[in-house]
C-alpha positions in Angstrom: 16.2 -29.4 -23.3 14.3 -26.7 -25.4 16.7 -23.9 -23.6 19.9 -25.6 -25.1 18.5 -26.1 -28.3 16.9 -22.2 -28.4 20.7 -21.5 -27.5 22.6 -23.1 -30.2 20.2 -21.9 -33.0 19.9 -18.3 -31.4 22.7 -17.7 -29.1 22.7 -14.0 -28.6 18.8 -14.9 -26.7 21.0 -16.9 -24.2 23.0 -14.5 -23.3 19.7 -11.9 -23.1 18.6 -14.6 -20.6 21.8 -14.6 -18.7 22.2 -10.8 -18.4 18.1 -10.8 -17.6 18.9 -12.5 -14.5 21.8 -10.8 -13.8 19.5 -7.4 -13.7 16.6 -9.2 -12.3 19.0 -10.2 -9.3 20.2 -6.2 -8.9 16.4 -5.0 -8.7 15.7 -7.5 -6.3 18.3 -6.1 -4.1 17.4 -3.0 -4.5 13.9 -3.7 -3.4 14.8 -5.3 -0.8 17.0 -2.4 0.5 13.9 -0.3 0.6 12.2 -3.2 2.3 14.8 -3.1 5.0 14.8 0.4 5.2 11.1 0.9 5.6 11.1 -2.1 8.4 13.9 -0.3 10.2 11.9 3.3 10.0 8.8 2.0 11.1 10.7 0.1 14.0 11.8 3.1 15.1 8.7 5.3 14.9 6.6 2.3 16.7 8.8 2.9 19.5 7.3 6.5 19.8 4.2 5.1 19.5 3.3 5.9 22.9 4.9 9.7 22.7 2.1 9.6 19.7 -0.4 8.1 21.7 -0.7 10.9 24.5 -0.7 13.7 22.0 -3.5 11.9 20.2 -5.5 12.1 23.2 -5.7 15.7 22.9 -6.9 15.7 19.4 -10.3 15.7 19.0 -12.5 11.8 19.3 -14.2 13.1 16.0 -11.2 14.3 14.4 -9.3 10.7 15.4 -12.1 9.0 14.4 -12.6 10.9 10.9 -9.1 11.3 10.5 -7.4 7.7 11.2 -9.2 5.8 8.1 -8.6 8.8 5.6 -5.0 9.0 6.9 -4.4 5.0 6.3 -5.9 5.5 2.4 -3.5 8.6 2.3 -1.0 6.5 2.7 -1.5 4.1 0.2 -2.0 7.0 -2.2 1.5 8.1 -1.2 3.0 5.1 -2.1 1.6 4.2 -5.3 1.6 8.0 -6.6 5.7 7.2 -5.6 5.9 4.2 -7.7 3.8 6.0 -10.1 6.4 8.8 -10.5 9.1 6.0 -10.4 7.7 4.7 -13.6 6.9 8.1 -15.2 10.4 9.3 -15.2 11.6 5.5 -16.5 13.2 4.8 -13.6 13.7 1.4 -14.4 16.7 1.0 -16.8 18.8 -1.7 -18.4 16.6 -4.2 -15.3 17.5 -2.1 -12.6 16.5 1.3 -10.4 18.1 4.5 -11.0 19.4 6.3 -8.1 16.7 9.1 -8.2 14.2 5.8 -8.4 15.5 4.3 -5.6 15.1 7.6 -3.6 12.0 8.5 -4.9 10.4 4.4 -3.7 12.2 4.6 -0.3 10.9 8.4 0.5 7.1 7.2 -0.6 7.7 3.8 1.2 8.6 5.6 4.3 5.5 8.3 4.1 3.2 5.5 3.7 4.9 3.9 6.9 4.6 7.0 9.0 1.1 7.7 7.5 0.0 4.0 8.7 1.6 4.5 12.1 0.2 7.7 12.6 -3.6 6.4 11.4 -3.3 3.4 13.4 -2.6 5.0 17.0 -5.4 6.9 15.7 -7.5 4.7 15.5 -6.2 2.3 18.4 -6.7 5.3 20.8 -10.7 5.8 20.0 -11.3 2.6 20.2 -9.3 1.9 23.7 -9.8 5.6 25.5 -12.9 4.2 27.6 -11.2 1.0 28.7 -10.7 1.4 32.7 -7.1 0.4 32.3 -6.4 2.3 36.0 -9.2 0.9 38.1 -7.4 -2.4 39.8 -9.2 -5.2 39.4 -12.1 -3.6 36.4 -10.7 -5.5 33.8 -7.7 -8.0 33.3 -8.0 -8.4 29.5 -10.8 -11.5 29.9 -13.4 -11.6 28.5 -14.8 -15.3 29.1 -14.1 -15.8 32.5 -17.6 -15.9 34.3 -19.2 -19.4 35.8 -22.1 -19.9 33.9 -24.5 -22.6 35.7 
């Protein structure tokens, strides 16, 4: 019981605690909104994957393949240069985001989503543009089907 004793002999800490949680409970949702939002964008941008996929194939193999790593560390850059800028203009006050904050992590969130999306059917489209996907009967997808004696 060391909380209820802390409380009696210092009762303005147990109501710090109480609003703590309180705040802790808004940034959470907050967080989570972004979450949702970021699912729902990328949702709908993997849905044009294959849109993305037939203008890739006009780009350059060395540009894809040169392009698609850098593009997925981009990405990452974006987002934590977002959170960075979150933090430099204190946009985390009294346990919860700011409005500007919240824009500012959901914007970067969703550039790093589009930059991964982008660097991935980059990527997925070097390594699968030699694959006789046309040809009936070239390749089903198996790879250990042969008798062995």
């Amino acid at each position: 019981m060391p909380y209820l004793r802390s409380s009696i002999q210092h009762p303005e800490s147990a109501i710090e605690n109480r609003q703590s949680g309180n705040t802790r409970t808004v940034l959470i949702g907050q967080v989570a909104a972004s979450f949702a939002v970021w699912l729902v964008f990328g949702y709908f941008q993997a849905r044009k994957a294959p849109e993305l996929r037939r203008r890739m194939a006009t780009v350059p193999r060395r540009r894809r393949v040169t392009l698609g790593p850098i593009m997925m560390i981009v990405g990452a850059v974006i987002l934590f240069a977002g959170l960075g800028l979150v933090a430099a203009i204190h946009g985390i006050q009294n346990g919860s985001l700011t409005p500007i904050a919240w824009i500012v992590a959901t914007l970067a969130g969703g550039m790093f989503v589009q930059t991964q999306i982008t660097s991935a059917v980059m990527m997925l489209s070097v390594a699968t543009e030699n694959e006789p996907g046309r040809i009936p009967g070239a390749s089903d997808g198996r790879i250990n089907d042969r008798k062995l004696p």
